[in-house]
N, C-alpha and C positions, 0 to 999 in steps of 0.2 A: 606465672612463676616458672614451670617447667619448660616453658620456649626460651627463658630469660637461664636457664642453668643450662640447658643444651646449647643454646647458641654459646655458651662463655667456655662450654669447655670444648667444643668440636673446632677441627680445622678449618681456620679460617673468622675465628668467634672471638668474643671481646677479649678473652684473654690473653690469644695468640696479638688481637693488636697493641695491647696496654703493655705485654713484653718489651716489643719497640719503642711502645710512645711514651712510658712514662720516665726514662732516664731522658728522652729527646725534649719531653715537656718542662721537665726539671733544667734541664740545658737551656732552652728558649725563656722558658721562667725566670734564669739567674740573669741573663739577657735582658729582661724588661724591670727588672730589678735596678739593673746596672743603670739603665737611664733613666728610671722612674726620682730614683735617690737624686744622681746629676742634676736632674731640673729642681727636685726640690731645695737640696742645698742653693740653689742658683735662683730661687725665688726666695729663702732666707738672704739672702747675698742682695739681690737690686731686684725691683720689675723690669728694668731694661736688662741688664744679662738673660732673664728666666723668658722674656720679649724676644732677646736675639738668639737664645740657646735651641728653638722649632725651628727658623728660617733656615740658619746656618746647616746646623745639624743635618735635619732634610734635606737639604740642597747636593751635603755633601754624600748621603748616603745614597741620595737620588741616583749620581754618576756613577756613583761603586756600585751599587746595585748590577749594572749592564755585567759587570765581570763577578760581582758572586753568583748572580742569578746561571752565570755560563760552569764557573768553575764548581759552583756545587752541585752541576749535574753529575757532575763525577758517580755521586753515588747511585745515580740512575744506572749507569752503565757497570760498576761495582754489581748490583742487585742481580741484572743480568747477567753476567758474568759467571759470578756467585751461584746462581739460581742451574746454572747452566753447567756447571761445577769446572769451568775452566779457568783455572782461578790462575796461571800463570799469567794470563790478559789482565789481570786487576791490577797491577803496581805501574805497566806503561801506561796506564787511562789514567792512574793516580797523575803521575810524573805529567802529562800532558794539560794536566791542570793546574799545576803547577808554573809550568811553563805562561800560560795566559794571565797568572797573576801577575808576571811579573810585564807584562806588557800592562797591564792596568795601573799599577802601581807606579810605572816607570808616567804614564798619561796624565794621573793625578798630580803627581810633582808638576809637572809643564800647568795648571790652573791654576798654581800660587798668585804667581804675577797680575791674574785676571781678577783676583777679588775684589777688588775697591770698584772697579768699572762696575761690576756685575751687581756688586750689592747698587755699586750709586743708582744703577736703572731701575731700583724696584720702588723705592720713592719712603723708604719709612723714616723713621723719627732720627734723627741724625745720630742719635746717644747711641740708640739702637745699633745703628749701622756702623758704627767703630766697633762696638763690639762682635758683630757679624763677622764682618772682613777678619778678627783676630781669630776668632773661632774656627772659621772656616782656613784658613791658612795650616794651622796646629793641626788639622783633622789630616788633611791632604799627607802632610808629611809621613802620616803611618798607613795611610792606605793598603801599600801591598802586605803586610802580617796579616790584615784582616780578609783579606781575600783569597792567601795562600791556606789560611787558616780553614775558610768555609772548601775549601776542595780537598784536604787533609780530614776535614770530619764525615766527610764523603765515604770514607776508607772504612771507618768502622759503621758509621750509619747505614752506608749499602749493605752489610753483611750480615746485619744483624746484630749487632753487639754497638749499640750504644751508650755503654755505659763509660768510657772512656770519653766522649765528647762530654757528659753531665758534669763529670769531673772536674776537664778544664774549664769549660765555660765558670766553673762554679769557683774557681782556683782565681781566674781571670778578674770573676765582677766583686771577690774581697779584694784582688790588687789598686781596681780602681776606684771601691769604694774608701780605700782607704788614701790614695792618694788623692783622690777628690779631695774631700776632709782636710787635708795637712794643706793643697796648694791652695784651694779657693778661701778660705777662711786664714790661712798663715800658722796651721796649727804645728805643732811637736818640733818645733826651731826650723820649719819652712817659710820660705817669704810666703806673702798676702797675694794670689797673682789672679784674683774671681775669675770669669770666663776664661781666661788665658791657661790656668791652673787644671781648669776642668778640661779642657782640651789635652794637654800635655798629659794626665790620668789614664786618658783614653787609648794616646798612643802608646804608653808601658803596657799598658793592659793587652793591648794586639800584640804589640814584641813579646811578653809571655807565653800567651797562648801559642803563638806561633811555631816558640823553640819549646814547647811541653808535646806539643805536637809531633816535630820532627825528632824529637826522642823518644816516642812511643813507635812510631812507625818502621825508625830505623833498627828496634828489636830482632837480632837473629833469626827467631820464627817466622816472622812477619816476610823476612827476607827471602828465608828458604821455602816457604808455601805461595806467596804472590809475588816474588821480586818486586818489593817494596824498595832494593837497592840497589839490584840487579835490572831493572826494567827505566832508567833514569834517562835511556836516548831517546831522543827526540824522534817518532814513529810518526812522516809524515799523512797517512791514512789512518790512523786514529787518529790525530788532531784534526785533521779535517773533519771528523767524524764527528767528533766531539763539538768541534763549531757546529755543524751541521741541526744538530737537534739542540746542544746547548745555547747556542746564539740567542735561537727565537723566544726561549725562556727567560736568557737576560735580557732581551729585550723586551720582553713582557712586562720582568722586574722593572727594569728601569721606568718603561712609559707609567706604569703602574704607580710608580712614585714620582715618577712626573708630574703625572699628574694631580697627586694631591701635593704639593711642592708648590705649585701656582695656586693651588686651595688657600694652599699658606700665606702664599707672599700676597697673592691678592686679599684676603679678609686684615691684612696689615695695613693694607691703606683706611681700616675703618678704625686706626689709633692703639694705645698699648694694651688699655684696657681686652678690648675685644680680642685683642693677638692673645693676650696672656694667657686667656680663658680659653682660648679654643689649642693651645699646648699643653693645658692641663688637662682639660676632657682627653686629646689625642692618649696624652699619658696618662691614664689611669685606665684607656681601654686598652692601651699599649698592655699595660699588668695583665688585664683578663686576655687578652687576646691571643700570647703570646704561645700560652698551652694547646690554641686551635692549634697554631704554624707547627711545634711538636705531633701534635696527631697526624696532620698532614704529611707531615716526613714519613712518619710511621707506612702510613699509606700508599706513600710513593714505594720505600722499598717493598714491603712486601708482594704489589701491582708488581713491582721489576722482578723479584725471586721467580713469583707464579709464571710471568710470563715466560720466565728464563725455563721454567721447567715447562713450558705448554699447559698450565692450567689455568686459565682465565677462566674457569668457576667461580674457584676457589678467591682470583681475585678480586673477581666483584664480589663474591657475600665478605673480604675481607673491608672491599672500601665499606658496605653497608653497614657491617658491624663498626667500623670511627666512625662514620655520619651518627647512628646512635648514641653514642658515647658523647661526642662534640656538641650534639645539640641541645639534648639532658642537662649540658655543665653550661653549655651559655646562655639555655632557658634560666636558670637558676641563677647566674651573675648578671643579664638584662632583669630581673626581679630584683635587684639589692641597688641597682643605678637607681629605679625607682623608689625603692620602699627606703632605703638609708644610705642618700648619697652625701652624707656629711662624714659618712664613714670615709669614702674615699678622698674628698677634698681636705682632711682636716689635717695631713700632714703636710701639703703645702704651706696652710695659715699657720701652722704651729708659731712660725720664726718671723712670720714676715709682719710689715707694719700693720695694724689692725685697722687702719682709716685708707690706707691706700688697696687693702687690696680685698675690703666688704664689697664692693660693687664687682670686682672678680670673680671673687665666692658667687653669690647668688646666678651672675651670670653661669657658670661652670653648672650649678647645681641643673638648670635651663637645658644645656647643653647635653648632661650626659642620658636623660628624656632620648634626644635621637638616638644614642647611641643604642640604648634599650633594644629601642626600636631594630636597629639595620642590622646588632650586630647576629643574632638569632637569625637572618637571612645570609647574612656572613657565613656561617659554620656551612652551607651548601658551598659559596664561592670557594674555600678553602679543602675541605675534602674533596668534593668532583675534580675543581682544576686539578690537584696533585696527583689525583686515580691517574687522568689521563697522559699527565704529563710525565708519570713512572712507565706509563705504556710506550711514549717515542712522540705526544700529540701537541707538540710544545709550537709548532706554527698554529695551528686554531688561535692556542689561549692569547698569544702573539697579536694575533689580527682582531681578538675580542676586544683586546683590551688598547688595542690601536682606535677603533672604532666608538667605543665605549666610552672611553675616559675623555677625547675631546667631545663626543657629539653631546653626552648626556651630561658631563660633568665641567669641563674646562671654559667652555663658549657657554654655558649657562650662566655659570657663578662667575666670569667677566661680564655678562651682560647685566646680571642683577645687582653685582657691586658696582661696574665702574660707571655703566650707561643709565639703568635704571634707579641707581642708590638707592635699593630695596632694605643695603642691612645684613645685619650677621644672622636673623632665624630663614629669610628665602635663602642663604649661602646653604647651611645647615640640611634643612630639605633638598637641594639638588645631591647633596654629598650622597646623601640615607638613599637618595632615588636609584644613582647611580650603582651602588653595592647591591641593593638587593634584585635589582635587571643583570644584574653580572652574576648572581648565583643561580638565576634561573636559567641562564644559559650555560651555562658549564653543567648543571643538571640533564638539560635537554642532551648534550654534546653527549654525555657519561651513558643517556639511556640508550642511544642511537646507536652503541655499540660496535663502532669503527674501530675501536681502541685496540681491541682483542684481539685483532689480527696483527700490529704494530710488533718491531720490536730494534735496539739499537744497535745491537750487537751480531757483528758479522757471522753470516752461517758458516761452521766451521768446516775445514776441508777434511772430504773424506778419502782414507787414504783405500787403495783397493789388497788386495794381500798378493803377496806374490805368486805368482804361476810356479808349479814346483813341475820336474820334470819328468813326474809318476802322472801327473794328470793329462787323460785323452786330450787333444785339440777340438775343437768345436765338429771339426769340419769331420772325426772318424764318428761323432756319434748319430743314433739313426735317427 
């Protein structure tokens, strides 16, 4: 008990991270909210909407990913910055991230065209696949708010002050849960528009957040301590810079969800049944999971602050203190998949037909057993990767998960569904296999301690003082 009150109140100790992480956790929370509701309206609504609402989804968050994973490093270099108290550098890294949103956004629009090809090649149930293709179309269209959005919450996340992103996010997922609601059901004198409706939700909900955003940011204060306003040119060596370490992390992101992306569409060939069930385990680990990705932010800034001040003690007994925190709360939620997982399934079945979707249920119940399992080995994947990844070590996690996700995950679970037709519990097992070899190595990376020397942000120049013409020259003294 007295190591558990000294670590919580000393620098560096659970309470300096639960500062950070719990408005970030409440933020990612309203997040998994927002799409937990989505599918389940959408499972009251049809099995094939609630069928196409993972593939689609996925597919499209997959791409975005490559540019949020880039623009929300933002607050890596913020952290630094911040840490390093040079804080007039913080509004042109903002603005340069900005800038790369709108090259993603502008990228997403150009995939419209391609949906119908793209779904047609992955072979599922035809019903499915018109609603896919609409899905996917709707999503694209709002692209860039949501990726301008993740490099704007960058801004207050690197600094320390989260509580502003909790807000929006939290402002964003009543917008959409309410127009979810009105469009896919036809409720409060809205047309009836199911998957179409819930797409259309999603993008108001990014256009909000977007502009609550750039009206916080563009605050006076904000302007005159980081040129938040003032700092809006384009600074070709910091965006370079910003590719530089941000790239390899959205490309992290992205393979990362590449990867389970083909999880998806491949277990889709084993019909709708087995697709439904494995969108409903994803979502309801999505709910628990979501507070790890919070800790992990937490983790990342203050890894950046520390390092920004040269104190990598401090930052590793900080990551150590969330690894504890993280693991405590998803020991406790892998106990509840097991001991009462009706709890979590039962607002799915609430709406939906009771003879179409009993064999769902049970399955799901199956299902969330792995998740028990892998996700307690998850809470390492998630705190190490982001320790390092706040430190500048964003090419490792890059090539981990380059390496990882095809050899242990991708080319397994095509071999076992397409060649061997082993089924949806060998699919299930490669997944579990693959997460928890990926937290063991982002452990190993973390102890190895490379990180510590890392950092993103350029060394500043020092200026020398001037020669005044009272002082001797070099050359008079003895």
């Amino acid at each position: 008990m007295h190591y558990v009150t000294t670590r919580w109140t000393s620098t560096g100790g659970y309470r300096e991270v639960l500062v950070i992480a719990v408005p970030l956790i409440l933020s990612t929370s309203a997040w998994s909210v927002q799409h937990f509701v989505d599918r389940m309206f959408l499972s009251w609504y049809s099995p094939e909407t609630l069928a196409a609402s993972m593939p689609a989804g996925i597919l499209f968050f997959t791409l975005m990913s490559l540019f949020i994973g880039t623009t929300s490093y933002v607050s890596t270099f913020v952290a630094q910055y911040f840490g390093a108290e040079r804080y007039q550098r913080i509004g042109p890294a903002l603005w340069q991230g900005i800038y790369i949103s709108l090259l993603g956004g502008l990228l997403l629009l150009c995939l419209i065209p391609f949906a119908q090809p793209i779904f047609g090649l992955v072979g599922h149930d035809p019903a499915v696949q018109h609603h896919e293709v609409v899905y996917f179309r709707i999503l694209c269209i709002g692209g860039f708010p949501v990726i301008a959005s993740a490099a704007i919450s960058g801004f207050f996340a690197g600094r320390g002050r989260p509580w502003p992103v909790m807000w929006v996010n939290t402002l964003s997922t009543a917008v959409n849960l309410a127009m979810d609601y009105a469009l896919i059901f036809g409720a409060w004198g809205f047309p009836e528009l199911g998957i179409k409706g819930a797409g259309i939700a999603t993008v108001l909900a990014g256009c909000f957040s977007l502009l609550a955003y750039l009206f916080l940011v563009s605050r006076r204060a904000h302007n005159r301590t980081f040129h938040t306003l003032k700092g809006w040119k384009p600074d070709k060596e910091l965006f370079l810079r910003l590719i530089r370490f941000g790239l390899p992390s959205g490309v992290q992101f992205f393979l990362d969800m590449a990867g389970f992306t083909v999880f998806i569409l491949l277990i889709g060939r084993l019909g709708i049944t087995s697709l439904a069930a494995t969108n409903i385990a994803f979502n309801i680990n999505t709910l628990a999971f979501m507070p790890m990705i919070g800790c992990g932010m937490a983790i990342s800034v203050l890894v950046g602050q520390y390092l920004g001040r040269d104190r990598p003690d401090l930052a590793q007994k900080s990551v150590f203190s969330g690894f504890h925190i993280t693991f405590v709360y998803m020991a406790a939620i892998a106990g509840a998949y097991v001991l009462i997982p009706h709890i979590f399934v039962l607002p799915f079945a609430a709406q939906a037909d009771p003879e179409r979707f009993a064999e769902i249920y049970q399955l799901t119940v199956i299902l969330m057993r792995f998740i028990a399992v892998y996700s307690i080995f998850d809470t390492m994947n998630i705190i190490f990767a982001s320790a390092i990844k706040g430190a500048g070590d964003t090419r490792f996690v890059m090539l981990t998960i380059i390496i990882l996700s095809f050899v242990v995950m991708v080319i397994p679970a095509y071999a076992a569904i397409v060649i061997l037709k082993m089924g949806l519990m060998a699919s299930w097992i490669i997944v579990s296999a693959y997460i928890i070899i990926l937290g063991f190595v982002f452990l190993c990376r973390f102890l190895g301690g490379k990180w510590k020397t890392m950092r993103v942000i350029e060394e500043p120049v020092k200026v020398l003082p001037p020669r005044c013409s009272e002082c001797p020259d070099e050359k008079f003294k003895a």
